[in-house]
C-alpha positions as CSV (number, residue, x, y, z in Angstrom):
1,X,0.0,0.0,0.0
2,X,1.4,3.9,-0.7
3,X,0.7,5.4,2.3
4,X,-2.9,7.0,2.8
5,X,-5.0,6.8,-0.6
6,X,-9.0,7.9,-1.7
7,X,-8.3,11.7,0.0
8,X,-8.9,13.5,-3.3
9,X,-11.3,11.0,-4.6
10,X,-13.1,10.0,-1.6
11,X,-13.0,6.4,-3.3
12,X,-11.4,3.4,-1.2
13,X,-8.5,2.8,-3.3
14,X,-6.9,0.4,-0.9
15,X,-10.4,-1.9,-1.5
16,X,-10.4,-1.8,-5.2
17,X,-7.0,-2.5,-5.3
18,X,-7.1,-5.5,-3.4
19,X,-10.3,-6.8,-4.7
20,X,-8.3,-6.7,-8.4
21,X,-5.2,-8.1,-7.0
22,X,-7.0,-11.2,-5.3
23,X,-9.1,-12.0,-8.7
24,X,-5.8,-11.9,-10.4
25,X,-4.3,-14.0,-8.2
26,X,-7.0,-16.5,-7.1
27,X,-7.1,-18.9,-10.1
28,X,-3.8,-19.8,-10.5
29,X,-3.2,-20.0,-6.6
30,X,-6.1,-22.6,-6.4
31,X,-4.9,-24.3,-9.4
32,X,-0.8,-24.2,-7.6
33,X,-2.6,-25.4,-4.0
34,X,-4.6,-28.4,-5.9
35,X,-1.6,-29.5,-7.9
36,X,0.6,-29.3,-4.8
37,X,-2.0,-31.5,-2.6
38,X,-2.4,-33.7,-5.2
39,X,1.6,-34.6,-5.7
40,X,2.4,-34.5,-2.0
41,X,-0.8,-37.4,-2.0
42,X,0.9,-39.2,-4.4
43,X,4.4,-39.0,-2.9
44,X,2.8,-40.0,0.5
45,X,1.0,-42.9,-1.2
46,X,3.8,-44.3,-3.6
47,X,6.2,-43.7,0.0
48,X,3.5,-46.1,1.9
49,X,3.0,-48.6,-1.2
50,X,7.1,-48.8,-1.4
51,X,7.2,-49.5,2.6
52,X,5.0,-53.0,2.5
53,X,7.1,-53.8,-0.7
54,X,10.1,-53.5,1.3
55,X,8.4,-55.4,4.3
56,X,7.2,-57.7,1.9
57,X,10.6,-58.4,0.1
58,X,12.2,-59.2,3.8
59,X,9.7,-61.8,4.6
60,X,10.8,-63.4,1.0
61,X,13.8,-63.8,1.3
62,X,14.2,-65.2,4.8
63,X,11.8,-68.1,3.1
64,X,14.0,-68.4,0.2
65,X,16.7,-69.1,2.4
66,X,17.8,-73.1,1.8
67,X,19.8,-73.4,4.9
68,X,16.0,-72.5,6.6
69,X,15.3,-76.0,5.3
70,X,18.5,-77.5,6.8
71,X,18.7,-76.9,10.0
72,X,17.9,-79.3,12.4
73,X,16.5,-79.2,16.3
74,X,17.2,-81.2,19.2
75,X,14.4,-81.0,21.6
76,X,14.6,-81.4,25.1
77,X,11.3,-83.0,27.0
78,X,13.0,-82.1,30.7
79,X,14.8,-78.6,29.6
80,X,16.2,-78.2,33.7
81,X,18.2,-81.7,33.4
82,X,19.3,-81.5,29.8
83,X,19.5,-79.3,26.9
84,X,20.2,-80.3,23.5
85,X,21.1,-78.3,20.0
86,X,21.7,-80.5,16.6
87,X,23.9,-79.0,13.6
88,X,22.2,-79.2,10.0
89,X,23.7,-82.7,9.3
90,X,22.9,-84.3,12.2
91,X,20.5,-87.5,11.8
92,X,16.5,-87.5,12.8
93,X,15.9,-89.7,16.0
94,X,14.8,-89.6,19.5
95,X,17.3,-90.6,22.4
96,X,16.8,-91.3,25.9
97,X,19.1,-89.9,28.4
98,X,19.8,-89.9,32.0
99,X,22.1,-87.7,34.3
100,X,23.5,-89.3,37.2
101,X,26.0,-86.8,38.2
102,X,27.5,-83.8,36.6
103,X,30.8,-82.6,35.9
104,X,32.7,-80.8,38.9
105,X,35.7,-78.6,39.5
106,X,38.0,-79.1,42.2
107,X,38.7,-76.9,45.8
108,X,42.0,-77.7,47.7
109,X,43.9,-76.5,50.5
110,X,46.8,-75.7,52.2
111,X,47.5,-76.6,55.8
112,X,46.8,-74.4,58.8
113,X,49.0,-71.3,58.8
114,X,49.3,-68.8,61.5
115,X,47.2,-65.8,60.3
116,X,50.3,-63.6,60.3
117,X,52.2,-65.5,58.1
118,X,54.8,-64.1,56.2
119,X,57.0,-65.8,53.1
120,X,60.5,-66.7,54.6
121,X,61.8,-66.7,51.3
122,X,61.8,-65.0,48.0
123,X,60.2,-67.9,45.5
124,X,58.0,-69.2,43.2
125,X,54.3,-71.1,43.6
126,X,53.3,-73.3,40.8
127,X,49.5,-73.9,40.3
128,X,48.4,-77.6,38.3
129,X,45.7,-79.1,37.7
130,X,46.6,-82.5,38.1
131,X,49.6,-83.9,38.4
132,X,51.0,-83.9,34.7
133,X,49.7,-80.4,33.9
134,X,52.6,-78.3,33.8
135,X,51.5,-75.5,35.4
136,X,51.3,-71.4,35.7
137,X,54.3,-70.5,37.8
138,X,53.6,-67.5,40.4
139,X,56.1,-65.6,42.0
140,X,56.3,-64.6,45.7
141,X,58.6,-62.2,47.6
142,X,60.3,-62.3,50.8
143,X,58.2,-61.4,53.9
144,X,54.7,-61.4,51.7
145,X,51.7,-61.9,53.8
146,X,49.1,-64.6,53.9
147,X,46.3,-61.5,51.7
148,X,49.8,-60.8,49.3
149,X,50.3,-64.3,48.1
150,X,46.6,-64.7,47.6
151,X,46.3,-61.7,45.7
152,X,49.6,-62.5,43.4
153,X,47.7,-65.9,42.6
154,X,44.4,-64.0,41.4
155,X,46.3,-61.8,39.8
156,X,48.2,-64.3,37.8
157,X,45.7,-66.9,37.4
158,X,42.2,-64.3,36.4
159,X,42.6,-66.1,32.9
160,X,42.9,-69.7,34.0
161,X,39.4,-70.4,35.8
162,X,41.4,-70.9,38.9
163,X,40.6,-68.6,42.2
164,X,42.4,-68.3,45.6
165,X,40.8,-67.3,48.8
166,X,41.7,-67.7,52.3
167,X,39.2,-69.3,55.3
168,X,40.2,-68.4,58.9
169,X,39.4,-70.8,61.8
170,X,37.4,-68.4,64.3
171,X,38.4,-71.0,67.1
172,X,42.3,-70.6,67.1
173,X,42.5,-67.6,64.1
174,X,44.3,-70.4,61.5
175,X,44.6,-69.9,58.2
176,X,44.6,-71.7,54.9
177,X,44.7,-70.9,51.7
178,X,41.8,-72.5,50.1
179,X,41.9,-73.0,45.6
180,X,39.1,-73.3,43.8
181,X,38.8,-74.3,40.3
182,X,36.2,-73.9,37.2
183,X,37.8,-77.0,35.1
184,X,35.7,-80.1,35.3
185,X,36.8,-83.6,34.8
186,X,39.1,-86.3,36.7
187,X,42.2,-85.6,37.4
188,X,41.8,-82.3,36.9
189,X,42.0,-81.4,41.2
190,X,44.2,-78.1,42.1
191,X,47.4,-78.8,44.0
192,X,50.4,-76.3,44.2
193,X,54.0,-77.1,44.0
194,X,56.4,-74.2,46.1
195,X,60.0,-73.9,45.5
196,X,62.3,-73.9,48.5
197,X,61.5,-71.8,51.3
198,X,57.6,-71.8,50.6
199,X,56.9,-75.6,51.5
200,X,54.3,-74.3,54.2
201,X,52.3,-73.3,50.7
202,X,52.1,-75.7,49.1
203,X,48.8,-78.0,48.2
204,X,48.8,-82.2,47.6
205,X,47.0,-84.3,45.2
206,X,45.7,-86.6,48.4
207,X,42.4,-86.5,49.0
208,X,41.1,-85.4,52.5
209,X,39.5,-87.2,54.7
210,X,37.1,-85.2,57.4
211,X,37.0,-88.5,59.5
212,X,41.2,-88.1,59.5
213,X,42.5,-86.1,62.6
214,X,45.2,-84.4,60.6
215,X,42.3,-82.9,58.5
216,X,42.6,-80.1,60.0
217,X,45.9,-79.2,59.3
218,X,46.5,-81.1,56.2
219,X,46.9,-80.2,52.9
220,X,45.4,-81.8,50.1
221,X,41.9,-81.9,47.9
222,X,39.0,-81.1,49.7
223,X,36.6,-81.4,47.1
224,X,37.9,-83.9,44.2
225,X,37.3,-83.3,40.3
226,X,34.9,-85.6,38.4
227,X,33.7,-86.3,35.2
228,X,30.0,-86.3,34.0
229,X,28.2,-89.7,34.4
230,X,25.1,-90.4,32.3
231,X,23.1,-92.7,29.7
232,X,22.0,-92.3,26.8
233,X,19.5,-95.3,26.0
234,X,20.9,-97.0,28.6
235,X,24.8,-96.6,27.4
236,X,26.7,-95.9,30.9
237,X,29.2,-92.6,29.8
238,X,31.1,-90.4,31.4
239,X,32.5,-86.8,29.9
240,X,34.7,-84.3,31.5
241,X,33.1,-81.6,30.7
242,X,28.8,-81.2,31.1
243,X,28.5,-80.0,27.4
244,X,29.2,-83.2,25.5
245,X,29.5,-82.8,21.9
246,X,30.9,-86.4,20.4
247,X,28.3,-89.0,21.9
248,X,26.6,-88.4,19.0
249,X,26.8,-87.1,15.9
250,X,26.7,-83.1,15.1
251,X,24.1,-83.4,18.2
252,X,25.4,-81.2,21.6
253,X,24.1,-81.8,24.9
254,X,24.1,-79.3,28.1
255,X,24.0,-81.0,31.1
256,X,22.3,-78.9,34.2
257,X,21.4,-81.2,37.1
258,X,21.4,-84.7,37.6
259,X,18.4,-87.0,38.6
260,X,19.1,-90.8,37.7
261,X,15.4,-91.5,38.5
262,X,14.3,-89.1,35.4
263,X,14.6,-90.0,32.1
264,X,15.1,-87.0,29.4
265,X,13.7,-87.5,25.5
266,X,15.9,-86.0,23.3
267,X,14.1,-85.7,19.8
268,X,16.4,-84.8,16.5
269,X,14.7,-83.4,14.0
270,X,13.6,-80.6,11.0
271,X,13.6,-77.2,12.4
272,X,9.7,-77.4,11.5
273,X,9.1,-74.1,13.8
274,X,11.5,-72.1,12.2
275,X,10.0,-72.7,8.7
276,X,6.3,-72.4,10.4
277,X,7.6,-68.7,11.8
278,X,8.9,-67.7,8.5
279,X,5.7,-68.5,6.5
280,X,3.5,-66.9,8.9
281,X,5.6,-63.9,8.4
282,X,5.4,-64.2,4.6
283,X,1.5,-64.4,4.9
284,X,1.8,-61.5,7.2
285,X,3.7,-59.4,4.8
286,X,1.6,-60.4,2.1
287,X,-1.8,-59.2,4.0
288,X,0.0,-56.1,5.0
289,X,0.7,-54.8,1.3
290,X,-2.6,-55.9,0.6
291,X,-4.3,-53.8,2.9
292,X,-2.3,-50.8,2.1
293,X,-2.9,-51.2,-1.9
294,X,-6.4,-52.0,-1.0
295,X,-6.2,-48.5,0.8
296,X,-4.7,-46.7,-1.7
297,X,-6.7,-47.4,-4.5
298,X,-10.0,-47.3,-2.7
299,X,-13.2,-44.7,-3.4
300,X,-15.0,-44.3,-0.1
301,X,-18.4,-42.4,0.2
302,X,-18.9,-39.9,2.8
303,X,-22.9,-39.2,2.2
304,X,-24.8,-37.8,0.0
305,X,-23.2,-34.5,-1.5
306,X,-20.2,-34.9,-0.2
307,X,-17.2,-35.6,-2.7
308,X,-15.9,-39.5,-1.7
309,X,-12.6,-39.7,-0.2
310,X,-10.1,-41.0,-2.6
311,X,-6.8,-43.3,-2.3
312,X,-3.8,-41.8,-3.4
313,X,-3.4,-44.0,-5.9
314,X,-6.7,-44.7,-7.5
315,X,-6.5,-46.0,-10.9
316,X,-2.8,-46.5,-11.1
317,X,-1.8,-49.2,-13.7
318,X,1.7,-49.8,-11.9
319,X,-0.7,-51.1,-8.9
320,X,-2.9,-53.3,-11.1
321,X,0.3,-54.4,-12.7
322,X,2.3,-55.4,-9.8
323,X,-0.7,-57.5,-7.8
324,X,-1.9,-59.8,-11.0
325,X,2.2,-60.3,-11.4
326,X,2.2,-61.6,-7.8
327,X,-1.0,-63.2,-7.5
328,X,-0.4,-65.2,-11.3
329,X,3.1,-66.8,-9.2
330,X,1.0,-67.7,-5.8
331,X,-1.0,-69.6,-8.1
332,X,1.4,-70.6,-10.6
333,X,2.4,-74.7,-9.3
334,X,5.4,-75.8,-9.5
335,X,7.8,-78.7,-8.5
336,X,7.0,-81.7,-6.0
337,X,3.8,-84.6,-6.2
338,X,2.5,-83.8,-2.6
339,X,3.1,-80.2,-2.1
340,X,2.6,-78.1,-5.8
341,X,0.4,-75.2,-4.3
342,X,0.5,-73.0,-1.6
343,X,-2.9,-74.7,-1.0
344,X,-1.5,-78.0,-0.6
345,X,-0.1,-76.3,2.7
346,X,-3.3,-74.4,4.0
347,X,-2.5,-71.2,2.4
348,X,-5.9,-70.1,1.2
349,X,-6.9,-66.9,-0.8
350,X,-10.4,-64.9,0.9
351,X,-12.4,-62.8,-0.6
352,X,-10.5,-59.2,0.0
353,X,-7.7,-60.5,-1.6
354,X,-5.8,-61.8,1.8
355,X,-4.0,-64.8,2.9
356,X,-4.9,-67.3,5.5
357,X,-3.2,-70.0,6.8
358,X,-4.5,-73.3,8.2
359,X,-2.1,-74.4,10.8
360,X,-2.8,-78.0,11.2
361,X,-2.3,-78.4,7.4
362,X,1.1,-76.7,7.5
363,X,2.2,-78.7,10.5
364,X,0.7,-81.8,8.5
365,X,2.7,-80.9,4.9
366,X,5.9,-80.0,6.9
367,X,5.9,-83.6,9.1
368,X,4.7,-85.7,6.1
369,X,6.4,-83.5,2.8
370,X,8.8,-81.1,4.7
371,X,11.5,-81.5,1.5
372,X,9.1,-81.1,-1.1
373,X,7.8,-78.1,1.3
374,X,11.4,-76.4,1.0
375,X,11.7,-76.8,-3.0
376,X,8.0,-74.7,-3.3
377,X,9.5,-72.3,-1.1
378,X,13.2,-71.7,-1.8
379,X,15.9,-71.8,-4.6
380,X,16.5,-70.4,-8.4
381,X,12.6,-71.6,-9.4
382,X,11.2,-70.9,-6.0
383,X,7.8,-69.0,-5.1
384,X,10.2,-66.7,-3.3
385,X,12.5,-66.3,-5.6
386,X,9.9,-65.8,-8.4
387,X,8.2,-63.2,-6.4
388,X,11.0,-61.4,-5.5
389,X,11.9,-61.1,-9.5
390,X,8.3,-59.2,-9.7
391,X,9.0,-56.9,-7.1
392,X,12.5,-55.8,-7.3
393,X,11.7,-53.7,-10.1
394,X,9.3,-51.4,-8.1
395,X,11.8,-51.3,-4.6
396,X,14.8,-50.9,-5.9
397,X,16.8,-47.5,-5.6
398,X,16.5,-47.3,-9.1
399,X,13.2,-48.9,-9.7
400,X,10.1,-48.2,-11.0
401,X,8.9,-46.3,-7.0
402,X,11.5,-44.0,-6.6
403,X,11.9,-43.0,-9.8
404,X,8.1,-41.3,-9.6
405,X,8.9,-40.4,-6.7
406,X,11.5,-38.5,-7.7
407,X,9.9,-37.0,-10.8
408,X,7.4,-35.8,-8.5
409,X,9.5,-33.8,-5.9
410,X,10.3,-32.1,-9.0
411,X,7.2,-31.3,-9.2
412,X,6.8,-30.2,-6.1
413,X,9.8,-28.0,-6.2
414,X,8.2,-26.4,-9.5
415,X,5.2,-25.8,-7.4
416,X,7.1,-23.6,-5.3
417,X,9.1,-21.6,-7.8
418,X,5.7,-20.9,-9.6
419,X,4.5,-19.5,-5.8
420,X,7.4,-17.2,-5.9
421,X,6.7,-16.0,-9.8
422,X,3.4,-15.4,-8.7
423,X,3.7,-13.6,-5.7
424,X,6.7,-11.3,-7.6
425,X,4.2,-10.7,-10.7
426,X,1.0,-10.0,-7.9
427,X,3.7,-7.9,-6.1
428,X,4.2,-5.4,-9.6
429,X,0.4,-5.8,-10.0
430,X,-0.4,-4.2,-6.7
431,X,2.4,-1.7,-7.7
432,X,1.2,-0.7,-10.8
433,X,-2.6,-0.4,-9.7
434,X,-1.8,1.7,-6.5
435,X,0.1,4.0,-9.0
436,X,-2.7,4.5,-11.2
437,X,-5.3,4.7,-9.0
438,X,-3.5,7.5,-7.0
439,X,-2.5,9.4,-10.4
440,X,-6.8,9.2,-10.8
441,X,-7.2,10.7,-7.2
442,X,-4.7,13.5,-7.5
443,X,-6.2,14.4,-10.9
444,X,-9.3,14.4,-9.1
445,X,-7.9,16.3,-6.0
446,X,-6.8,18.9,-8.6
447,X,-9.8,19.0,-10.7
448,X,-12.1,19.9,-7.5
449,X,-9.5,22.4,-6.3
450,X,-10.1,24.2,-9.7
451,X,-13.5,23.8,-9.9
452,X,-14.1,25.3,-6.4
453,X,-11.5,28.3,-7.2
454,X,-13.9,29.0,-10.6
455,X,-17.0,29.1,-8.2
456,X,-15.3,31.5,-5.9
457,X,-14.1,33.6,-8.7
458,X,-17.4,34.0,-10.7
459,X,-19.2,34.7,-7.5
460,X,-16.7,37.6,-6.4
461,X,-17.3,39.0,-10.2
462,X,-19.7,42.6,-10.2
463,X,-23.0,41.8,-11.6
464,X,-22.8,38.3,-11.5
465,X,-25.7,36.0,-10.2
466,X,-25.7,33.1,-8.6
467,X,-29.2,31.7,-9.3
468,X,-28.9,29.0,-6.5
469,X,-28.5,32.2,-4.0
């Protein structure tokens, strides 16, 4: 607006102005705003439609997946005795197990010590497990107390599964050094061998007797290594560790507790769950883009004279295209006698264009046909395989999704720079029409000031008569 405008005229420049300016602009800002709306719907749409392909795409290829078909479980009917796992080429069977006793470390000690012991000597400790093991050496100096040579073993042995601690008598304040170790198996008991001077250290291989008198003051094995004792339909076996691996083949069992009155059913088998999970997921995927093209393409009525609301997608022929491409492979059979179909495993089309799945029949196909099951599924000629082939074109960076996507942000950027054109050209509109307009007033300003100078002049003239006197 230039400043204050009408004064001369007495007409409301600043109205007529405006009213000019907004008919000038109106059309081609509705027609801006509706294109704009219209592309950012789109965007949104193909952005949502692009999504479920994605989720869609996941689901096929963890089902394409051959080693999904592979793998093998070990079932456990008694989980707190006994755990099992079974690698891909381990054999189908069911085994019978028993625990009798598990696997055990060792705990020895030294022999009473005053509890202000001190190292007479500068020398070494050396820590086995069992006799034959050579041994980590650790290294004690002169005058150390009872606490120091306990902590020089942890410190030197935090790697080895083998812990020092020392136990005080309350009764007469003696002191031993107690060892304790993590390694299971016979044989494998903790002694310590000490170099001159630190005898009083040292730690047998006998095992001690609580009945003994010396027991007291004794060193030696308090609580004795031992291997793993069970059965395995009705084998007798013993393992030095409780995770057994070898008793049979590319099948690992855990050991927890042991109860020789309980007998633990061990069943080797296909990994049915996993491939029930992953088919489930696939049906999932499958509904979920579904429902979203379903959504987008839809025309839903809101009442009479009301426009319908609208899918941002409605019509599209890259829609139509890319679900009769996926539903001609879900019908499409291919290899196998007993399993051809997805029907042949429950998998059942309804009415809105969703899948269901019949869960006994699945289970059923996978116990009775679970190869045949994996050869629909997975590999070069696969369903998975053949549907991802019909939607890889649409998700990938390059593909058919992203490319609209990106012609359309052009779009949308050519939206804007119109806006700006627009408001410059309404800008030199407004301009132009304020100039005119207040050229009109001051020529109208001017014409009055004349016209009331003439009245005053002929009025002041001699003889002159003003009729409306």
């Amino acid at each position: 607006m230039a400043g204050i405008t009408g004064i001369g005229s007495g007409m409301d420049i600043d109205g007529m102005v405006g009213a000019l300016v907004a008919a000038e602009r109106a059309p081609k800002e509705v027609q801006l705003n509706r294109l704009e709306k219209a592309t950012t719907s789109e965007i949104s749409a193909l952005g949502q439609l692009n999504s479920a392909l994605s989720t869609f795409k996941t689901a096929l290829k963890s089902l394409n997946d051959a080693s999904l078909f592979e793998k093998r479980t070990a079932s456990s009917s008694n989980s707190s005795l006994l755990k099992a796992t079974a690698s891909p080429a381990a054999q189908s069977g069911t085994y019978s197990l028993k625990v009798e006793s598990l696997a055990t470390g060792s705990k020895s000690a030294s022999q009473s010590l005053a509890s202000d012991f001190t190292a007479p000597a500068s020398g070494s400790l050396t820590v086995k497990l069992g006799a034959d093991d050579p041994g980590i050496k650790v290294n004690i100096a002169t005058g150390a107390s009872l606490t120091e040579v306990r902590d020089a073993l942890n410190a030197q042995l935090k790697d080895s599964g083998i812990s020092a601690n020392l136990v005080t008598n309350p009764s007469d304040g003696q002191t031993r050094l107690v060892m304790t170790s993590t390694t299971t198996g016979a044989g494998k008991d903790v002694q310590i061998a000490a170099s001159a001077g630190l005898e009083q250290l040292a730690i047998s291989g006998a095992v001690l007797d609580s009945a003994d008198p010396t027991y007291a003051t004794s060193s030696g094995v308090l609580e004795a290594s031992g291997n793993a004792k069970f059965s395995i339909d009705g084998l007798a076996l013993e393992s030095a560790s409780n995770t057994i691996e070898d008793a049979i083949a590319q099948v690992s069992f855990t050991l927890v507790a042991a109860d020789s009155t309980k007998a633990v059913t061990v069943t080797v088998g296909q990994d049915r769950s996993g491939v029930t999970s992953s088919v489930n997921k696939f049906v999932s995927a499958y509904n979920a883009l579904i429902s979203t093209t379903n959504s987008l393409t839809s025309i839903v009525s809101i009442g009479e004279g009301n426009a319908p609301v609208t899918g941002g997608l409605v019509g599209d022929s890259s829609v139509r295209g890319l679900l009769s491409n996926i539903h001609r492979e879900l019908v499409a059979p291919s290899g196998g006698s007993a399993v051809r179909v997805l029907g042949d495993l429950g998998i059942t089309t309804q009415k809105d264009g969703t899948l269901s799945v019949d869960s006994d029949k699945l289970a059923t196909a996978l116990a009775d046909n679970f190869d045949e099951v994996g050869s629909l599924f997975a590999g070069d000629s696969g369903l998975m395989n053949r549907l991802d082939g019909k939607i890889s074109g649409y998700v990938e960076s390059d593909g058919i999704l992203n490319q609209r996507i990106t012609g359309l942000q052009k779009t949308i950027s050519s939206v804007d720079e119109q806006r700006d054109d627009l408001n410059l050209r309404i800008e030199k509109l407004q301009t132009r029409l304020f100039s005119q307009f207040n050229a009109m007033d001051s020529l109208v300003a001017q014409l009055s000031t004349t016209s009331s100078w003439l009245s005053s002049t002929f009025d002041s003239l001699p003889g002159f008569v003003n009729k409306q006197k």
